[in-house]
KOLPASE-527999 format. One record per residue (C-alpha): residue number from 0; residue in three letters; x, y, z. Coordinates in steps of 0.1 Angstrom, whole numbers, plus 5000, padded with zeros to 4 digits. Layout:
REM residues N
[node NUM; ALA; [X; Y; Z]]
...
***
This chain:
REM residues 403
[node 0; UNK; [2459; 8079; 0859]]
[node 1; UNK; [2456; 8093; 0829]]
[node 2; UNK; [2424; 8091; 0803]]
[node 3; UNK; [2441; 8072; 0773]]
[node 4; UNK; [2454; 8044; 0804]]
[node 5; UNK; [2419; 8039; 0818]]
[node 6; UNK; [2408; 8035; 0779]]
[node 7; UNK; [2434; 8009; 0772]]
[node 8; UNK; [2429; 7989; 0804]]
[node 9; UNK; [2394; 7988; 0808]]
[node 10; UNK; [2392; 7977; 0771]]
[node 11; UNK; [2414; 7950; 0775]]
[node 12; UNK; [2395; 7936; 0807]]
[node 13; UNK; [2360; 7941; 0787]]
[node 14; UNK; [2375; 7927; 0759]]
[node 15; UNK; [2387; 7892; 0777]]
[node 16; UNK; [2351; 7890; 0790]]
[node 17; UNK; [2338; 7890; 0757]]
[node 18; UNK; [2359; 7865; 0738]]
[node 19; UNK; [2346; 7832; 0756]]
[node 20; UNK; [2313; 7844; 0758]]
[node 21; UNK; [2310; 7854; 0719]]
[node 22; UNK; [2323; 7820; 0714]]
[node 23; UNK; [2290; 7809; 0737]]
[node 24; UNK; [2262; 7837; 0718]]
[node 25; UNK; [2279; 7834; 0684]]
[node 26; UNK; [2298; 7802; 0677]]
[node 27; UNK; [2284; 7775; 0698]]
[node 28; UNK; [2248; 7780; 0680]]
[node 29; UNK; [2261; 7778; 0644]]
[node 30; UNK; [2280; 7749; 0654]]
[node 31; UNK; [2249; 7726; 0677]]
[node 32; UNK; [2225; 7735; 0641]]
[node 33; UNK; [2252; 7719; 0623]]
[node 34; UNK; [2248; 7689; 0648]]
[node 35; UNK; [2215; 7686; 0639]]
[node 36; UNK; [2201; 7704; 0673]]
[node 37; UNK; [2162; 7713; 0667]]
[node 38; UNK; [2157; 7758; 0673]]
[node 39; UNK; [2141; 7750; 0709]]
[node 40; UNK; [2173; 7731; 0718]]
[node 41; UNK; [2191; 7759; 0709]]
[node 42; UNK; [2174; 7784; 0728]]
[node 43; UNK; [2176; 7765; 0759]]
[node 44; UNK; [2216; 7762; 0751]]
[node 45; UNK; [2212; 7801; 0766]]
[node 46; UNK; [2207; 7784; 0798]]
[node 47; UNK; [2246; 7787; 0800]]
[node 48; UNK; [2245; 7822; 0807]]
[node 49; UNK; [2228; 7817; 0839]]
[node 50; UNK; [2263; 7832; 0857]]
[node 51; UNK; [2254; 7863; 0838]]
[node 52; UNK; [2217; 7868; 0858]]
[node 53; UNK; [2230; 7855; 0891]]
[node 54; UNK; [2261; 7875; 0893]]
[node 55; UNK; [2243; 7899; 0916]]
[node 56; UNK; [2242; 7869; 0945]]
[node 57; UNK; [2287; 7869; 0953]]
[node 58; UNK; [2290; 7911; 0940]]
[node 59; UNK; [2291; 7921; 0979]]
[node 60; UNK; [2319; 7897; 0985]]
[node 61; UNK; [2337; 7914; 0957]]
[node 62; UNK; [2334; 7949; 0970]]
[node 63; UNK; [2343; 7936; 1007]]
[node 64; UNK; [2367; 7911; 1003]]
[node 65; UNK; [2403; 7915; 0987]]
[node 66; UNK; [2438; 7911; 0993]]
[node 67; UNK; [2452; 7948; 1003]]
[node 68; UNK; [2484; 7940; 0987]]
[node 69; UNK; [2477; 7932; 0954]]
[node 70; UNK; [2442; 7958; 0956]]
[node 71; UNK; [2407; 7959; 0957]]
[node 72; UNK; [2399; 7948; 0921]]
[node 73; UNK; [2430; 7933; 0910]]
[node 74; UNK; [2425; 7906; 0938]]
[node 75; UNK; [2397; 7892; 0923]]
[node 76; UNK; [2406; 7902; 0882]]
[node 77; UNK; [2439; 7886; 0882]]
[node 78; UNK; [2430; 7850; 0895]]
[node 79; UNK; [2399; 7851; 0878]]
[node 80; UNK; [2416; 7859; 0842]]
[node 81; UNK; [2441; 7833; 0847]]
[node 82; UNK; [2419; 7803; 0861]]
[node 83; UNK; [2400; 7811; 0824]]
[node 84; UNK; [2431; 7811; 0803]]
[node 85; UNK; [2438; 7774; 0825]]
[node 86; UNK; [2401; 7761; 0815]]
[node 87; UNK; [2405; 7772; 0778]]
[node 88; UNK; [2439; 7754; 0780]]
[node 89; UNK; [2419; 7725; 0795]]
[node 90; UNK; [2393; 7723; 0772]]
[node 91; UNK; [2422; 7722; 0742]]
[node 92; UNK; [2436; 7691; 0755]]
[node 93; UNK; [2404; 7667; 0768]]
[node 94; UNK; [2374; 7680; 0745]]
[node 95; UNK; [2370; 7667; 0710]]
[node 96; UNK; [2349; 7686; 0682]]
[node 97; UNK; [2320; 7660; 0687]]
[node 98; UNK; [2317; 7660; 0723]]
[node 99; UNK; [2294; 7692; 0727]]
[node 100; UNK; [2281; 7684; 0763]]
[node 101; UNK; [2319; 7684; 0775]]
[node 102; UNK; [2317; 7721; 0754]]
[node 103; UNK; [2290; 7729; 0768]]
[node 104; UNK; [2304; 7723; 0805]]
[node 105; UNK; [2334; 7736; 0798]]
[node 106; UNK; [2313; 7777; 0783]]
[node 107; UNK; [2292; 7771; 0817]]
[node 108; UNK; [2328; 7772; 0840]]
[node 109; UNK; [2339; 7804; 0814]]
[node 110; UNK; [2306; 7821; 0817]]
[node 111; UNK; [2313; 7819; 0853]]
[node 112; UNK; [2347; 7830; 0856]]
[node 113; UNK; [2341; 7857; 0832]]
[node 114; UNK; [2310; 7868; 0852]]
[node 115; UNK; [2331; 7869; 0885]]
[node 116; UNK; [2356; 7890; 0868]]
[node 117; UNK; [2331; 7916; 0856]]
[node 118; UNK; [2316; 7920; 0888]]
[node 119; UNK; [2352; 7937; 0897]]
[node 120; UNK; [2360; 7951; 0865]]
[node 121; UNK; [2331; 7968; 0865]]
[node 122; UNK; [2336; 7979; 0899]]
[node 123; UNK; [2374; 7990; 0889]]
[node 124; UNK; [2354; 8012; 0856]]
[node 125; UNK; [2337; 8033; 0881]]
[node 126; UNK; [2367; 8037; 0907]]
[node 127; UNK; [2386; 8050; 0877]]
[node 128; UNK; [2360; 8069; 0853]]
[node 129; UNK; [2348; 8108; 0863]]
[node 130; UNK; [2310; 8111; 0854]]
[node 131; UNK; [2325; 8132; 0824]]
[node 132; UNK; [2350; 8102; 0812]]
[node 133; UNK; [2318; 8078; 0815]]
[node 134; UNK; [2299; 8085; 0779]]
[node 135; UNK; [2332; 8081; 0759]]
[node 136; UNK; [2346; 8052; 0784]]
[node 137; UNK; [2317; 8034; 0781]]
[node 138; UNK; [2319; 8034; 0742]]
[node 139; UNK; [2346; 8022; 0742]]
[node 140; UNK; [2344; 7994; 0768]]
[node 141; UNK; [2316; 7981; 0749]]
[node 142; UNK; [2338; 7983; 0717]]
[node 143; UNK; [2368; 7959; 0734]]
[node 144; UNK; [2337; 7934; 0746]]
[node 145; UNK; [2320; 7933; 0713]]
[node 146; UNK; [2360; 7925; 0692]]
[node 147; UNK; [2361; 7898; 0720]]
[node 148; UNK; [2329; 7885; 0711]]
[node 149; UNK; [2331; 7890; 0673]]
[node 150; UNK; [2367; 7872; 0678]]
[node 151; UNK; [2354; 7846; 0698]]
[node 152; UNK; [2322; 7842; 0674]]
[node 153; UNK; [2332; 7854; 0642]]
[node 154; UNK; [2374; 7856; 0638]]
[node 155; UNK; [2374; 7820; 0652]]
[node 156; UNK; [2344; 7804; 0639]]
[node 157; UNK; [2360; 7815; 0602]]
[node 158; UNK; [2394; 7796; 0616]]
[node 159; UNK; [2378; 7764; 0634]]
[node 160; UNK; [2370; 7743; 0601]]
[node 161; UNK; [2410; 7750; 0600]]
[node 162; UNK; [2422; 7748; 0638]]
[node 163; UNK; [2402; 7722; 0648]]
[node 164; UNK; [2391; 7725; 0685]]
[node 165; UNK; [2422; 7722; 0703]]
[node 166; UNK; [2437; 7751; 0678]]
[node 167; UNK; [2404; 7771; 0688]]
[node 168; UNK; [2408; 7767; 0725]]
[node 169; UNK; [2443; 7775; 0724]]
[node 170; UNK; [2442; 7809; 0703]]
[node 171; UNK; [2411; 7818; 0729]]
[node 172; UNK; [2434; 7811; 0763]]
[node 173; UNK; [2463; 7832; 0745]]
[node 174; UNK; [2447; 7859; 0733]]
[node 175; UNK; [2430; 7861; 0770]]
[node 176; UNK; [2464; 7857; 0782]]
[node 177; UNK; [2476; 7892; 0766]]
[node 178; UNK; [2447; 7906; 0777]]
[node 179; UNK; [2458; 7900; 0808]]
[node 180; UNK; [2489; 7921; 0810]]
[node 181; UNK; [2479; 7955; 0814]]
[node 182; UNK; [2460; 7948; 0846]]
[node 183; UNK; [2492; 7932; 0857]]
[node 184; UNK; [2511; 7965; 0856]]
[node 185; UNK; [2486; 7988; 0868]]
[node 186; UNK; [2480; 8002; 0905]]
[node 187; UNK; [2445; 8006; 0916]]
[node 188; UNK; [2436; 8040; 0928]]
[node 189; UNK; [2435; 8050; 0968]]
[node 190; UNK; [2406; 8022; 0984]]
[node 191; UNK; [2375; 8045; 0999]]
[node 192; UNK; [2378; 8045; 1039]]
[node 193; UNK; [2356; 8017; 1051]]
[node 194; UNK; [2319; 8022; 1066]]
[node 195; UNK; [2314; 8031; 1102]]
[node 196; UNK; [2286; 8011; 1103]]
[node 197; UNK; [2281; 7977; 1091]]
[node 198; UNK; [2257; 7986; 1060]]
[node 199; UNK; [2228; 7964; 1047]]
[node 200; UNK; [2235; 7938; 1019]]
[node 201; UNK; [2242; 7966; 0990]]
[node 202; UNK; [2218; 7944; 0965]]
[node 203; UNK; [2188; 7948; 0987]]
[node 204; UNK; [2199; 7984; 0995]]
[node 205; UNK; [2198; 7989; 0956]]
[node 206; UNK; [2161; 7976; 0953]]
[node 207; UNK; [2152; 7997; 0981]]
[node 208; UNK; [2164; 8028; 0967]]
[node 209; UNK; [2136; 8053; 0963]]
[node 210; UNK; [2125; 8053; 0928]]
[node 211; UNK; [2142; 8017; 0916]]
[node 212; UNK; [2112; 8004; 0901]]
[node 213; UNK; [2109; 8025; 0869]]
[node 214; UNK; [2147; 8024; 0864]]
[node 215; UNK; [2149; 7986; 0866]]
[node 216; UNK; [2113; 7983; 0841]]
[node 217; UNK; [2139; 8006; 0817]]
[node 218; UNK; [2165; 7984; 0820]]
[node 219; UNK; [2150; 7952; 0817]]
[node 220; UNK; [2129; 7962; 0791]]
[node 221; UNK; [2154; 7981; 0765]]
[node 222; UNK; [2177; 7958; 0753]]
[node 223; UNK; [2152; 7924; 0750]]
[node 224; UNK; [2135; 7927; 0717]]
[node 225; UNK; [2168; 7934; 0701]]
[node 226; UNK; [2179; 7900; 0719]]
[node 227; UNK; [2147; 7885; 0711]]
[node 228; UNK; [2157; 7889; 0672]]
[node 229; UNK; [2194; 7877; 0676]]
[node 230; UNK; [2190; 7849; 0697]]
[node 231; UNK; [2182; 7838; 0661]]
[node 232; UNK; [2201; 7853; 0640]]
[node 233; UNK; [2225; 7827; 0638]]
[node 234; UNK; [2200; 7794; 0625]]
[node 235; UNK; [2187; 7816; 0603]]
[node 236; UNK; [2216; 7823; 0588]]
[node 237; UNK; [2224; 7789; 0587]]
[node 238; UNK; [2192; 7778; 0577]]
[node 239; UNK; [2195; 7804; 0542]]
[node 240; UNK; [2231; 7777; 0539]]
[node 241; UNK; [2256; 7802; 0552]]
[node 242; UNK; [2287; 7776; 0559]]
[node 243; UNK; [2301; 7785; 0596]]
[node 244; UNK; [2333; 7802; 0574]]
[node 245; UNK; [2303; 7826; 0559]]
[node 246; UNK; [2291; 7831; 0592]]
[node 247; UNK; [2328; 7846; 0603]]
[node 248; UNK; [2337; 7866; 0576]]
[node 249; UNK; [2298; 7880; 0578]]
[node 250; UNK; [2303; 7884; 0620]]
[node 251; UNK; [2339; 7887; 0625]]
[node 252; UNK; [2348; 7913; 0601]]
[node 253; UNK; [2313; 7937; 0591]]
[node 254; UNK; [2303; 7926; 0626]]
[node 255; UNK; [2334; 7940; 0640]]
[node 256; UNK; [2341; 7968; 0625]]
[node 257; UNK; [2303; 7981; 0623]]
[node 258; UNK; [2299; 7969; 0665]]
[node 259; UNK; [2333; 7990; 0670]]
[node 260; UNK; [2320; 8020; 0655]]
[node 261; UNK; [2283; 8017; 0670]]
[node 262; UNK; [2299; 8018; 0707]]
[node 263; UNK; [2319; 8043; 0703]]
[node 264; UNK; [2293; 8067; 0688]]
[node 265; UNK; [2268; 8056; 0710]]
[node 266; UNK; [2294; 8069; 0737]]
[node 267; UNK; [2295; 8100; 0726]]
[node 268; UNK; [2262; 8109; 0720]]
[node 269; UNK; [2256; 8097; 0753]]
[node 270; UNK; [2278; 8128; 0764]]
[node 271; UNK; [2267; 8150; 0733]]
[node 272; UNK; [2233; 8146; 0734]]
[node 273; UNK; [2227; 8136; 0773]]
[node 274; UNK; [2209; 8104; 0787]]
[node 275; UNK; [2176; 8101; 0782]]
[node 276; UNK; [2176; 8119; 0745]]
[node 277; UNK; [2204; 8092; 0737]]
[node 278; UNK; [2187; 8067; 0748]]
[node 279; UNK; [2151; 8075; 0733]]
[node 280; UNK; [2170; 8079; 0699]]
[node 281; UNK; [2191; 8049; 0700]]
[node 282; UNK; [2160; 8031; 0704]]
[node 283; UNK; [2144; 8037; 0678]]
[node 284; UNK; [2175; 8030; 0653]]
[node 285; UNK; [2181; 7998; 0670]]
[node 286; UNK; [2143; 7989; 0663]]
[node 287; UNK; [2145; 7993; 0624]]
[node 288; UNK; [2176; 7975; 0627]]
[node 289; UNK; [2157; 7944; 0638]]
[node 290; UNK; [2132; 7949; 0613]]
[node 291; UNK; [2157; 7946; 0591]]
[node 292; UNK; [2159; 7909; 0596]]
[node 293; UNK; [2123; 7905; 0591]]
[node 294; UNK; [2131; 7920; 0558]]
[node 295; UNK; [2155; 7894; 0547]]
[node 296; UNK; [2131; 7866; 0559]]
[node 297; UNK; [2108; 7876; 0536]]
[node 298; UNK; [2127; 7889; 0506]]
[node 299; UNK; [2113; 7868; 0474]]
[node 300; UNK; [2142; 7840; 0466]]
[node 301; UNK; [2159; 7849; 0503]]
[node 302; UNK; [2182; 7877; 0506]]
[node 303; UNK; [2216; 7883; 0489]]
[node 304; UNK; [2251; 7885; 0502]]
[node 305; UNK; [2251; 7924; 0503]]
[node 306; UNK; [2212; 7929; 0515]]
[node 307; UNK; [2224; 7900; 0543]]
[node 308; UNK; [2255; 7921; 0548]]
[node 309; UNK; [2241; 7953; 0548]]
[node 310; UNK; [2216; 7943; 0576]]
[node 311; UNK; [2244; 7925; 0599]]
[node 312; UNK; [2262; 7958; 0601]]
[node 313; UNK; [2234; 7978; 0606]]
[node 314; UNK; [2222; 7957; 0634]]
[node 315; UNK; [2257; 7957; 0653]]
[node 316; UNK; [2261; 7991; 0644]]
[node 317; UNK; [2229; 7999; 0660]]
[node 318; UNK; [2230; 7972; 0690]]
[node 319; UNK; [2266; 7986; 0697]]
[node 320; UNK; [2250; 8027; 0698]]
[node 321; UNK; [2223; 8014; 0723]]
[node 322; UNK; [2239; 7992; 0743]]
[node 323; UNK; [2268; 8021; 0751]]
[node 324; UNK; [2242; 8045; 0762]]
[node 325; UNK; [2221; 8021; 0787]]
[node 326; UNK; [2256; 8014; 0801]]
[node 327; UNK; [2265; 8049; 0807]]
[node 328; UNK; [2233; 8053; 0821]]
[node 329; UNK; [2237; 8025; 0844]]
[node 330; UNK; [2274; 8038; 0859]]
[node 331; UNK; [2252; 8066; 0869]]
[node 332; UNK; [2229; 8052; 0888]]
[node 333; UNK; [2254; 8033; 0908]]
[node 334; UNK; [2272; 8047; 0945]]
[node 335; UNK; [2305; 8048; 0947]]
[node 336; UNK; [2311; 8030; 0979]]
[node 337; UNK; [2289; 8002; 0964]]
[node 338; UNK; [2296; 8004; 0932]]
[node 339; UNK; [2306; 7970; 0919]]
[node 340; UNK; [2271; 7961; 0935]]
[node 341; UNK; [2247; 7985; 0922]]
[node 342; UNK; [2264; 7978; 0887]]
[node 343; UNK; [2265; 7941; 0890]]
[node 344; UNK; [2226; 7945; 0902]]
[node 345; UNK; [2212; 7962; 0866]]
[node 346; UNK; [2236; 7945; 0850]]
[node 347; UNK; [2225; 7908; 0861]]
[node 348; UNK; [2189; 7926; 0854]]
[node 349; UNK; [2203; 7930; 0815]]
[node 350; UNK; [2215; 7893; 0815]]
[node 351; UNK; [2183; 7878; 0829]]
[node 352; UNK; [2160; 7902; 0806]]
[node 353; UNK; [2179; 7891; 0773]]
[node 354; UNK; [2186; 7855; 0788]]
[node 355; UNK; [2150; 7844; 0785]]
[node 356; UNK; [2142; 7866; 0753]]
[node 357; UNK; [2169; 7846; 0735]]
[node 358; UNK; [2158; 7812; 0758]]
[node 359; UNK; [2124; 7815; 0743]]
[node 360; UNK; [2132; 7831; 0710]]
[node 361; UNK; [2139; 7791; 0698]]
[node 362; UNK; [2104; 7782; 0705]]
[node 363; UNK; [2090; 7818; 0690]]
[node 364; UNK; [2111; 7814; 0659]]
[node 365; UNK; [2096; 7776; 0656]]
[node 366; UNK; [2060; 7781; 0661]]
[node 367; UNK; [2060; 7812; 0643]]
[node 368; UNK; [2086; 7810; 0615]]
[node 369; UNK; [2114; 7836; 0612]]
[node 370; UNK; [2091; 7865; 0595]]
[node 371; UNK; [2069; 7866; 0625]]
[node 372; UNK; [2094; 7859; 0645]]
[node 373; UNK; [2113; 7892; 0641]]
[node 374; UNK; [2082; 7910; 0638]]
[node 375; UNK; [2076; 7900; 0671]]
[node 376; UNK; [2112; 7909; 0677]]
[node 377; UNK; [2107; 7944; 0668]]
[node 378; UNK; [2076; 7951; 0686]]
[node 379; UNK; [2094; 7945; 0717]]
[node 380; UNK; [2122; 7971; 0703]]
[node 381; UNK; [2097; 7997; 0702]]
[node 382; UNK; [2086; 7990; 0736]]
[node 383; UNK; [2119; 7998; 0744]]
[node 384; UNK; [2118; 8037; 0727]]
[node 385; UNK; [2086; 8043; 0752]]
[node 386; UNK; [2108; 8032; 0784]]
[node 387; UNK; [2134; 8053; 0775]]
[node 388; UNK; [2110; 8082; 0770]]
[node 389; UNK; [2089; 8078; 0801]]
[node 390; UNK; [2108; 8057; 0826]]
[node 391; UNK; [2135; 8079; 0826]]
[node 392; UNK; [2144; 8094; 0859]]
[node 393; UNK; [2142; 8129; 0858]]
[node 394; UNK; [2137; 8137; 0892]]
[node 395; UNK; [2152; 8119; 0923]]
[node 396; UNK; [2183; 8101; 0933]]
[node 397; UNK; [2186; 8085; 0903]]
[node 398; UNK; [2183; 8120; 0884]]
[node 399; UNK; [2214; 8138; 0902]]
[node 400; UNK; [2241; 8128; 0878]]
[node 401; UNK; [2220; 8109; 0845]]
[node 402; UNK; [2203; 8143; 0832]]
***
């Protein structure tokens, strides 16, 4: 298969992962504060994402079980997208702007769905993807997931005032629905001959891995101060009076753009620059970028439209970079014969690590008010920079392809 088809198609399934669940991290915040929900109550709303941490638990099924004829990964992608294009539809139909608990319900059945589907997408990425492809790939696979969330968030939150929730629902299931097609006319590549012997359960093989313990600390660590600070980014935007049509212009369009061009970059310097030194650097660009909103919570008067836009698209910009990197990171520290498994593993690690920053940053944020909340925020960033730099493998398993 040729490079520019694995971009297109792996883009498209990243993509439809990310449209429900912006809609989850992005919208569905903006929208409980304007309910009236208290910053603790919102928090907790992260709670939804549990899918995301528990993944791990059914990825063995995925890499075992399949339906020869229609392929290894498309047997589970293809149901999988479509059973989500039927809740959206669902949702459309019976759930009413007011009746959030239904919402809520309903981004709890997506969140699993989409989870599901990752497991084998992400499983399809490294059946595809040469350890060369990987830095670029991965750049842009985190480009197609951040347009779905900033479309789900941002594009759509601008439109909902207008659409009402039905006509939000519906322009979610059939833009998922496109999505859909180029996995529909694509043939997996030749299935790896099966085991001799029957192996152990490939998530505890992963944590037994010589070595695991430093490369799950990095993983874990890197990515939660920056989801510390955005967990709420949203209230206090709404809180400064941004109306949710501010909040998707400022999301769906800098956020887009400036996430777009952060993955992709952070791709290639993955490749350019190698692993670790990518990593290590991307760190520290993503911390100022958090520091950035402690700036605006303490600007005298409260911030401006450009300073406010101006940090947005730094902060995607540089949360787009570093999130690239740790992925490319993490396809190579992943087996091929396992490989939906070992992925799914660090992933879920990623989910559960940012899951409970953004769970807790409600209560932080409350207690502590939004200045010391985000300097909080950006102490954990910089926690990350020293993972990167001395967690790194540089020797081992882990070591023979991430150098």
């Amino acid at each position: 298969m040729r490079f520019g088809h694995k971009l297109g198609l792996l883009g498209a399934l990243y993509f439809s992962q990310g449209l429900p669940y912006g809609f989850f991290t992005q919208a569905l915040p903006a929208l409980l504060r304007k309910e009236g929900a208290s910053l603790p109550a919102i928090g907790a709303s992260s709670l939804l994402a549990l899918p995301w941490a528990l993944k791990f638990l059914w990825a063995p099924l995925v890499d075992r079980w399949y339906w020869p004829r229609w392929g290894r990964r498309r047997s589970w992608i293809l149901p999988l997208q479509w059973a989500a294009v039927l809740t959206l539809c669902l949702l459309g139909i019976f759930v009413r702007a007011d009746q959030l608990l239904a919402m809520m319900i309903g981004v709890l059945v997506l969140n699993l769905l989409a989870a599901s589907q990752d497991i084998a997408t992400d499983g399809l990425a490294l059946d595809l993807l040469e350890p060369e492809e990987r830095g670029l790939a991965n750049g842009l696979q985190v480009a197609g997931y951040r347009a779905g969330m900033i479309i789900g968030g941002g594009l759509l939150l601008v439109l909902y005032e207008r659409l009402g929730t039905a006509g939000t629902f519906f322009g979610m299931a059939a833009l998922l629905a496109l999505a859909t097609l180029p996995i529909s006319f694509t043939r997996e590549p030749e299935i790896p001959p099966e085991p001799t012997a029957k192996p152990q359960a490939p998530e505890v093989h992963f944590f037994r891995r010589p070595q695991v313990l430093p490369v799950l600390a990095l993983v874990v660590i890197y990515k939660t101060g920056e989801a510390f600070a955005s967990g709420m980014l949203r209230p206090f935007l709404t809180d400064l009076g941004l109306s949710l049509e501010d909040l998707g212009w400022m999301l769906g369009t800098v956020g887009f753009v400036s996430g777009l061009l952060g993955a992709l970059t952070g791709g290639h310097l993955s490749q350019r620059l190698g692993r670790r030194r990518a990593l290590i650097g991307l760190g520290v660009v993503q911390a100022v970028a958090v520091a950035g909103y402690g700036g605006l919570a303490v600007a005298p008067g409260g911030p401006g439209p450009v300073a406010l836009y101006v940090a947005c698209a730094f902060e995607h910009f540089a949360s787009g970079m570093a999130t690239a990197a740790l992925f490319t990171c993490m396809m190579d520290w992943s087996r091929k014969e396992v490989s939906a498994t070992d992925y799914t593993v660090q992933a879920s690690a990623v989910v559960i690590a940012t899951g409970l920053a953004a769970t807790f940053s409600g209560a932080s944020a409350g207690a502590l008010g939004y200045p010391l909340h985000f300097a909080l925020a950006t102490f954990l960033a910089l926690l990350a920079v020293g993972a990167a730099a001395w967690l790194f493998p540089i020797r081992g398993p882990f070591a023979e392809v991430a150098a």
